[in-house]
C-alpha positions in Angstrom: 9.1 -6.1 3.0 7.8 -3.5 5.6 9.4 -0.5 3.9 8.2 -1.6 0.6 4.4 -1.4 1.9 5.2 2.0 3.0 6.6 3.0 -1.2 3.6 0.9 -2.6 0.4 3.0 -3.5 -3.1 2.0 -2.0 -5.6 4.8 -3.4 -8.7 5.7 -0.9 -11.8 6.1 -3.2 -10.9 1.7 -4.2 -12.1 -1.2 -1.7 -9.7 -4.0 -1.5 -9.6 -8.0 -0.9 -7.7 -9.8 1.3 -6.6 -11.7 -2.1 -5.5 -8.4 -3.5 -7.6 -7.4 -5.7 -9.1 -3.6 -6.0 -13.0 -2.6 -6.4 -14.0 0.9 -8.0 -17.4 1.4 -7.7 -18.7 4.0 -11.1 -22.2 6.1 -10.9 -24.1 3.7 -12.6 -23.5 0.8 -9.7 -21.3 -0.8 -11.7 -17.8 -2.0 -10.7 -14.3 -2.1 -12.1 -11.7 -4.8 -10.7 -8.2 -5.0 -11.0 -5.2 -6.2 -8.5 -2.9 -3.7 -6.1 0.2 -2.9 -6.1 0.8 -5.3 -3.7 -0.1 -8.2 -6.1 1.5 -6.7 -9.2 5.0 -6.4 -7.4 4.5 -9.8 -6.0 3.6 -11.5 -9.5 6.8 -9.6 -11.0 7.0 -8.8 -15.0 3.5 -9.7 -16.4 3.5 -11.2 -19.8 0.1 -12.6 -21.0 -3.1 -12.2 -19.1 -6.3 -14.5 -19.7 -9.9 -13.0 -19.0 -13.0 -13.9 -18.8 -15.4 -13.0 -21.6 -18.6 -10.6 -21.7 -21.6 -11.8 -20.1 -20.0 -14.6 -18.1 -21.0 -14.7 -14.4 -18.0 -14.5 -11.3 -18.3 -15.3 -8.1 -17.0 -13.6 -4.7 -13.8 -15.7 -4.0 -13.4 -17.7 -7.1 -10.8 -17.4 -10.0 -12.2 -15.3 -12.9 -8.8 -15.3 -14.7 -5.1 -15.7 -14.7 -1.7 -13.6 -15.8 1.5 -15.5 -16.2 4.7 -13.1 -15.1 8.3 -14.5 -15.5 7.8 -16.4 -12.0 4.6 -18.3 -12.4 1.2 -18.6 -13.6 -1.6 -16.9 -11.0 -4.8 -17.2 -10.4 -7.0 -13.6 -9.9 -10.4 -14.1 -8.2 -13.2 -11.9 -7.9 -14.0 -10.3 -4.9 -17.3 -10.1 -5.8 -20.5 -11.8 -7.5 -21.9 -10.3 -10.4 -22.1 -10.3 -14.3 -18.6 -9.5 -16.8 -20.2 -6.7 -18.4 -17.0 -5.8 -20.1 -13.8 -6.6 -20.3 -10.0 -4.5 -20.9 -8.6 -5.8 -23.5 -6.1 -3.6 -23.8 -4.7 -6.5 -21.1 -4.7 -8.7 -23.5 -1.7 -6.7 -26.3 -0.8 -5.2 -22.8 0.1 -7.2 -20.0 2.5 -5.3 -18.7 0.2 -2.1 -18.2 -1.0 -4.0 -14.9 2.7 -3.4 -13.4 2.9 0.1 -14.8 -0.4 1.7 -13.7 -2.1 -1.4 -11.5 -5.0 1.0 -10.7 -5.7 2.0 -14.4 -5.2 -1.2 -15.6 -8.5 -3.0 -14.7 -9.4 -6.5 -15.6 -13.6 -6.2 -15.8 -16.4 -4.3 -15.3 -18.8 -6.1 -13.4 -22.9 -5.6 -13.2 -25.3 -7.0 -10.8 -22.9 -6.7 -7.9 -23.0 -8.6 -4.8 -20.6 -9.5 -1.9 -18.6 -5.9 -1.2 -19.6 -6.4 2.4 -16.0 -8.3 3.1 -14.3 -5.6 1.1 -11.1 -3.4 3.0 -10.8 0.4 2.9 -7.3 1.4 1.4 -6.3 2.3 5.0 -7.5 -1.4 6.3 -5.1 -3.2 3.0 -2.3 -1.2 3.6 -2.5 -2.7 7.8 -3.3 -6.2 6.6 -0.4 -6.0 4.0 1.7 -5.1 6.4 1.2 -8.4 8.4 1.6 -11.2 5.5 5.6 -11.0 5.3 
């Protein structure tokens, strides 16, 4: 599993979870959320992806919504508290955009942020993904 860490990409300007999600944080405080790399190669072929809706609220640590793959269905929780401002869901036709491009393929934009404190810098993930296998 170590050399696949070292192929998978962790971009620097994201924060990441220990439960593998990814935080973008846009001008207007706002903040996208998707899963790594990591997580999209560990959930295999995704094939249909349930989100929350608009205006519903998540909370740091808890499931906001689920993909099945070919393996299993998953659980995704937030890695942060805040309000679903908006939703992708191009997910939704798309599922398999979140193996493709994990980093483009976000799941929610979230307002009224709180929790990023716990949050990992790319170079912090890629150490602690290194440990799990």
């Amino acid at each position: 599993m170590f050399k696949e860490v070292l192929r998978m990409n962790f971009p620097e300007d994201l924060k990441y979870a220990k439960s593998h999600e990814w935080v973008k944080t846009l001008e207007d405080g706002t903040v996208l959320v998707g899963v790594s790399d990591y997580a999209q190669d560990a959930l295999g072929d995704l094939v249909f992806v349930n989100l929350p809706e608009a205006g519903d609220e998540v909370t740091e640590g808890e499931p906001f919504a689920d993909v099945e793959s070919v393996k299993a269905v998953s659980d995704v929780y937030s890695p942060v508290s805040g309000t679903v401002a908006e939703i992708n869901e191009v997910l939704l036709d798309a599922p398999e955009s979140i193996n493709e491009a994990p980093y483009e393929a976000w799941f929610m934009k979230v307002e009224n942020v709180t929790g990023t404190a716990q949050l990992m810098s790319a170079a912090e993930y890629e150490e602690y993904v290194k440990t799990l296998d």
